[in-house]
N, C-alpha and C positions, 0 to 999 in steps of 0.2 A: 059240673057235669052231673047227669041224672044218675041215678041208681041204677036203673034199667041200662044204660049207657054203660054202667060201670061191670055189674052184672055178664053183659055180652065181651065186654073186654077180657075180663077175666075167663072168661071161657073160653077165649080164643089162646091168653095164654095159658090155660089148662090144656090146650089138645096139642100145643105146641110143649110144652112138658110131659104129655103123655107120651108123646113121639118121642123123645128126647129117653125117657125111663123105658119105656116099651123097646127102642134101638137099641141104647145101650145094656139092659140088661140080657137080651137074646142074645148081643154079638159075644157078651163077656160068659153067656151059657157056652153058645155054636161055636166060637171060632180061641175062646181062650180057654173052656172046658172049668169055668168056676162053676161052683154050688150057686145053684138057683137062690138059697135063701140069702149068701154073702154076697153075691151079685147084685139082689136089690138095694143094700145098703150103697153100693157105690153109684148105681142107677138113679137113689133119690138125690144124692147129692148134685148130680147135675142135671136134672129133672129141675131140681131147685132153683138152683143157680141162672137155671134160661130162662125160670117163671118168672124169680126176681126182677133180671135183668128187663124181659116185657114188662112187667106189672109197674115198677115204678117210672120206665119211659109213658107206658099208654095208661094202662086202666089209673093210675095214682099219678099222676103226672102232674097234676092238678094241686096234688098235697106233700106236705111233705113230711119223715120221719123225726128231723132235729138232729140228724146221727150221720156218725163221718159215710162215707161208704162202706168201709169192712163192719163198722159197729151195725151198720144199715142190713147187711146179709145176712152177719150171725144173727139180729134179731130175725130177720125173714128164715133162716131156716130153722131157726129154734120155734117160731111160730108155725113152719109149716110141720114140722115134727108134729105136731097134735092130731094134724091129721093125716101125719103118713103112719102113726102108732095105729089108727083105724084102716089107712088104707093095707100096712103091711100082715095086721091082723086077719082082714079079709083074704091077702094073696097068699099069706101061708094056712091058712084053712082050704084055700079052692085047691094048692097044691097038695095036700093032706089029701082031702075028699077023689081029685083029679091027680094019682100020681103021673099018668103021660102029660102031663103038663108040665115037667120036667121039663122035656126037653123043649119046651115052647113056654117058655115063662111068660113072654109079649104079652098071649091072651089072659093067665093072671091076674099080670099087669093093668088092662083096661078094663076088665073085669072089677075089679076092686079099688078103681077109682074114683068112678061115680060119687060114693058117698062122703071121701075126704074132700071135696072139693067146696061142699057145701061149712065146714069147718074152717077150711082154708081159708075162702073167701071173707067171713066173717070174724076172722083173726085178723087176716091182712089189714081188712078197711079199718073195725073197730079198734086195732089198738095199735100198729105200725105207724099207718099212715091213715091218723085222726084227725092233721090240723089241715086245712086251706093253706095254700101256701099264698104268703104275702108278697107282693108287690114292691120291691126295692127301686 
């Protein structure tokens, strides 16, 4: 699969992960009354989890980790930690800067994802899922 192929794929499960962190952290603001900042930690986690779940069906489909499934996540969220330390640096700064963004963390959210995705991205492929998967 080409890069560019790989690239588009990944972005689609980025906006499908942004949806996913962007839902879940406003509904656990709006309707459960958590802290904006404790919120995103639960938010990424399954942000994660749907990225994962796309990325090694479509964009990595093609490769594989070597690793059971549970060992396959924890590496995928430990890898995507690198760039959620950038992405949640950025949404507790906009929230800093933007306190009414309290109560609308969602824009945050999207706000400060752009540049973890580029991180992501080049975690996932480079060191996740590096080999071609073989042919049995």
């Amino acid at each position: 699969m080409s890069l560019r192929r790989q690239v588009v794929l990944f972005g689609v499960g980025g906006a499908i992960g942004l949806v996913v962190d962007a839902g879940v952290v406003q509904a656990l603001v709006s309707w459960g009354h958590w802290n904006p900042y404790l919120a995103r930690v639960v938010s990424f986690l399954c942000a994660a989890t749907a990225t994962w779940l796309w990325n090694r069906r479509f964009t990595f489909g093609h490769r594989e980790s070597g690793r059971s499934l549970h060992a396959e996540w924890l590496h995928w969220v430990a890898l995507m930690s690198v760039g959620a330390v950038v992405n949640y640096a950025a949404y507790a700064a906009i929230l800093m800067v933007y306190p009414w963004l309290h109560r609308w963390p969602a824009v945050a959210v999207a706000a400060s994802s752009a540049a973890a995705s580029l991180v992501n991205f080049a975690t996932a492929r480079g060191v996740l899922f590096k080999s071609a998967k073989t042919s049995t």
